[in-house]
C-alpha positions, 0 to 999 in steps of 0.5 A: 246458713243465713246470717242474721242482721241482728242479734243480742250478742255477736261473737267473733272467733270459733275458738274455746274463748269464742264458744265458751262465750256464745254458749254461756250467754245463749243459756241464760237468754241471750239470742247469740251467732258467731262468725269466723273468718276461716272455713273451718271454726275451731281456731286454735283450740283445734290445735292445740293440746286440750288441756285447761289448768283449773285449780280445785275442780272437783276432777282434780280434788279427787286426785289432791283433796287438799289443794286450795284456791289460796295456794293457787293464788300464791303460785300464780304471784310466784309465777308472774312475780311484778306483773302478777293481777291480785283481782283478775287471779282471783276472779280466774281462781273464783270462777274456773270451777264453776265454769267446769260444772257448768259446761259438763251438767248442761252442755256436751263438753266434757273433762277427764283428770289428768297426771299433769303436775304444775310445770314448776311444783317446787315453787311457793303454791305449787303442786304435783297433781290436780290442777290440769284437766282435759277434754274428753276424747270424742267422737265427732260423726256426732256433729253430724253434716257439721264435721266437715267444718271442724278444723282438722288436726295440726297435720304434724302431730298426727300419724296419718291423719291419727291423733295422739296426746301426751295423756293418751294410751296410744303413745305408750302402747305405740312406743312398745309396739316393739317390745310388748305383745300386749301393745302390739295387739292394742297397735294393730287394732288402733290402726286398723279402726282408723283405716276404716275411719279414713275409707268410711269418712276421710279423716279421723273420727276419734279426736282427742286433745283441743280438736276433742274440746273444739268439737264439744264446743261447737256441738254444745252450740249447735245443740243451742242452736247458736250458728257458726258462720265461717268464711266470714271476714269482720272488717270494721267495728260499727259505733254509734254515739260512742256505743260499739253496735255491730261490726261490717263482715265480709262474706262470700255474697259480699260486706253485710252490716250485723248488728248486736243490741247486747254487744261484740265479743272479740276472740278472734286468736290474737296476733301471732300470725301479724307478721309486722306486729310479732317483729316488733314484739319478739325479741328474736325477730327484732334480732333477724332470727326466724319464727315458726309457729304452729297456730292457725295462719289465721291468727292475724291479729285483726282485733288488735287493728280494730281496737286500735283504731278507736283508741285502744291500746294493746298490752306488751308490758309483759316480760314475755309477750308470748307463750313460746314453743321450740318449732321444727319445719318439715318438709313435706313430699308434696312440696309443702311444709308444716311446723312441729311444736315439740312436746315429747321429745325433749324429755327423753332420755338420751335427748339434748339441746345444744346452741349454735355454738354446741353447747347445752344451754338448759334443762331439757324436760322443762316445760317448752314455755322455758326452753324456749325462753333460754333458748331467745337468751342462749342466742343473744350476741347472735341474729339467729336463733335456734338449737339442735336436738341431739341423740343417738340410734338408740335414742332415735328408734327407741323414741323417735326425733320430731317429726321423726317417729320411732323403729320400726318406721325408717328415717331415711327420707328425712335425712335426704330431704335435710329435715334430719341430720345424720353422722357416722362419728360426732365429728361427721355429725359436728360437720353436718350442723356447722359447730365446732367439733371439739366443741360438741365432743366436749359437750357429749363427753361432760354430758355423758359422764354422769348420764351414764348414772343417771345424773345431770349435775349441770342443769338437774335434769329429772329433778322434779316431778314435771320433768319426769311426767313426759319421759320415760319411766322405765329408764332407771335410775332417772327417766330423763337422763340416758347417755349418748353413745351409739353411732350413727349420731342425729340433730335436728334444727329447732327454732322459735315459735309459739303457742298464742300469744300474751299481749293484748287487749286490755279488759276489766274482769267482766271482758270489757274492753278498757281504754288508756284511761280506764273507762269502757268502750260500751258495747265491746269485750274481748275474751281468748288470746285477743284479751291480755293474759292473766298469767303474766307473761307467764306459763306455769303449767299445762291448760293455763291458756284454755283454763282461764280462756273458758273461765273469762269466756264463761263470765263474759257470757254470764255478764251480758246476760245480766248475770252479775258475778260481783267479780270488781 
């Protein structure tokens, strides 16, 4: 694929922002390529759970015909609290369905509703439904030669090579695969469809979640005629007479010079993966702890280098400067080791979090986002920072631990190669992961007092109807609670990670990015996890990274068009 020298708009990052971007503007006129540093295009949308957060779509006002733009606006300043944007909410909330109609009448991307409640329903403008949709499954031989390009799914949260999602059919059938003829007949045709994928194409053809979003996008613009041009490397932005004109990129066939009349739009999925730059950032770095994180190693933060080199200062004012996710390591048999972001597990009942002294320190079955926020304050006095998750063999078969999956599949490599812990007693199991035993015993005993009754005095776990969303509603009375009883007893270690980050570049509503004196630096925007989040440091429901990235990436789009949305 021949890159072209010269262009109207060159887009930097095949992600959601990235794409959403190249689409929008090549629809209204623009001529439009993107380059993507890696082999694959999809960035970390491909990952992730394919979920946007976009109040009053007209998905989500069949579900809840009287949510309103307003309402959602209060729970977003409820949410970011001092660090809330009235203009940038707005133009977010003013935008975000439009951008849903625009992409589901003219392009292949696609939404279903989902169940989702907001993570924090009970807050001033919260809800409990019809604010969070998700991309439709798809099946991608409809990229046709351009399928071995799509980044694959996070091999983690596959089951060889399969994809599930916590909105999918698949988890429920799957977990009473044991207990229901009905689901064991869905199991076994699930998996023999997906053997024959593996023999005929090598990977999974049915996607779902971001890969499902990921692969939309890139069909949409390849129907567009947009290129995509992986292994493409951008060193160094190109200014002339002040004006950003292009940018230096590094090919397989060396450094070429591209060229862009209309403007560079930067998306290329933020810092999380700059090492030095995180450890500045992350508190439970600057305290000597360990950070894992499931997103691309990609993510390098090579717009924030850029842009600093001209003056642009990046964004970390932001009470937390990244969107966390509790992330366990597994080691794999061929030597290698992938990250685990946990998304289900935590909300089961019979499932807990204890600190590194053995003591639980949260509700469970809130959103990762907030455990993974208690878990940096549980750690404080201590240069580590992690947390077990605890439960016992009825726990484990019923729901599986991690990467760990449920009965009937054995656990018994895991144990040995350390990724889970095991004991015959609590005291054997207290041994095992170094906290004091009459500590954890404690914590067990207080714990399953009331869980016996479904109750969780300590942290109100069930409570709301997010916590209930994720775990298991035919555990009565409370689909959260269940108690810790059956030996052998299990834990597994879980450490800090992320989902992208926060901080980043700053831009006015239009994606133009702003120097520290509030004047544009022409001919250069910013869009997905390079630009600073309007959410405030904040995560208060599921698709609030996606939701915004496609809205700003719309707009964005739209603006270099000419197309002028009167959003300042």
């Amino acid at each position: 694929m021949n890159i072209k020298k010269e262009c109207d708009l060159l887009v930097i990052g095949s992600g959601a922002g990235g794409l959403s971007t190249a689409i929008t503007a090549k629809h209204n006129g623009l001529d439009v390529q993107v380059i993507e540093k890696a082999d694959v295009y999809g960035g970390t949308t491909a990952f992730a759970g394919g979920v946007l957060w976009i109040p009053c779509n007209h998905h989500g006002l069949k579900q809840n015909p009287n949510d309103t733009l307003e309402a959602a606006e209060e729970y977003m300043r409820t949410e970011a609290g001092e660090a809330f944007d009235q203009k940038s909410a707005r133009a977010f909330l003013d935008k975000g369905a439009e951008m849903v109609d625009f992409f589901e009448q003219n392009t292949s991307v696609q939404f279903i509703p989902t169940l989702y409640p907001d993570y924090h329903p009970t807050y001033s403008g919260g809800v409990d439904i019809g604010r969070s949709i998700l991309a439709k499954p798809f099946n991608i031989t409809e990229l046709g030669k351009e399928m071995k390009r799509l980044r694959p799914p996070l091999r983690t949260i596959t089951f060889i090579g399969m994809m599930f999602n916590s909105s999918n059919a698949d988890l429920k059938h799957f977990f009473k695969a044991t207990k229901s003829i009905t689901s064991f007949i869905y199991v076994c045709k699930r998996l023999a469809n997906h053997m024959v994928e593996l023999i005929r194409y090598g990977r999974a053809i049915n996607v779902t979640s971001g890969n499902a979003l990921a692969a939309r996008l890139a069909k949409s613009s390849f129907d567009l005629n947009i290129p995509i041009h992986t292994s493409t490397a951008v060193e160094k932005l190109l200014i002339e007479e002040g004006k950003v004109v292009g940018v230096l990129a590094k090919t397989a066939e060396g450094t070429v010079e591209l060229k862009a009349r209309k403007g560079v739009v930067l998306a290329a999925g933020g810092f999380a993966q700059e090492i030095e730059r995180i450890k500045k950032v992350y508190p439970h770095l600057q305290r000597g702890g360990e950070h894992h994180s499931p997103v691309p190693v990609d993510n390098t933060g090579d717009s924030m280098r850029m842009v600093e080199e001209i003056g642009v200062e990046i964004s970390s004012d932001y009470k937390e400067p990244a969107a966390w996710m509790p992330t366990s390591v597994v080691p794999f048999s061929d030597g290698t080791k992938g990250m685990f972001p946990h998304l289900l597990d935590r909300y089961k009942p019979g499932v807990i979090g204890i600190s590194p002294k053995g003591e639980r320190f949260c509700n469970e079955s809130e959103s990762y986002h907030d455990v993974g926020t208690s878990m940096t304050n549980a750690c404080a006095d201590s240069t580590e920072t992690y947390m077990w998750l605890v439960c016992d063999s009825t726990c484990l078969g019923k729901y599986g631990l991690g990467y760990v999956k449920p009965a009937p599949l054995p656990y018994g490599s895991f144990v040995k190669n350390g990724y889970l812990k095991k004991g015959s007693s609590l005291e054997a199991l207290a041994s095992e992961i170094g906290v004091d035993t009459d500590t954890l015993k404690s914590t067990i005993d207080t714990y399953n007092k009331d869980a016996v009754n479904g109750q969780d005095p300590m942290f109100n776990r069930g409570a709301t109807s997010f916590n209930r969303y994720l775990a298991d509603p035919d555990n009565q009375p409370n689909p959260c609670v269940a108690p810790i009883l059956k030996a052998p007893f299990f834990a597994l270690k879980v450490y800090m990670g992320d989902l992208g980050t926060f901080s980043g570049i700053p831009t006015d509503n239009y994606g133009a990015v702003l120097r520290p004196d509030g004047t544009k630096v022409e001919g250069l925007f910013a869009v997905g996890n390079d630009r600073h989040s309007v959410m405030g440091g904040t995560y208060p429901a599921a698709g609030i990274t996606l939701g915004p990235i496609m809205t700003a990436g719309y707009v964005t789009g739209r603006h270099l068009a000419g197309i002028d949305d009167h959003l300042e």
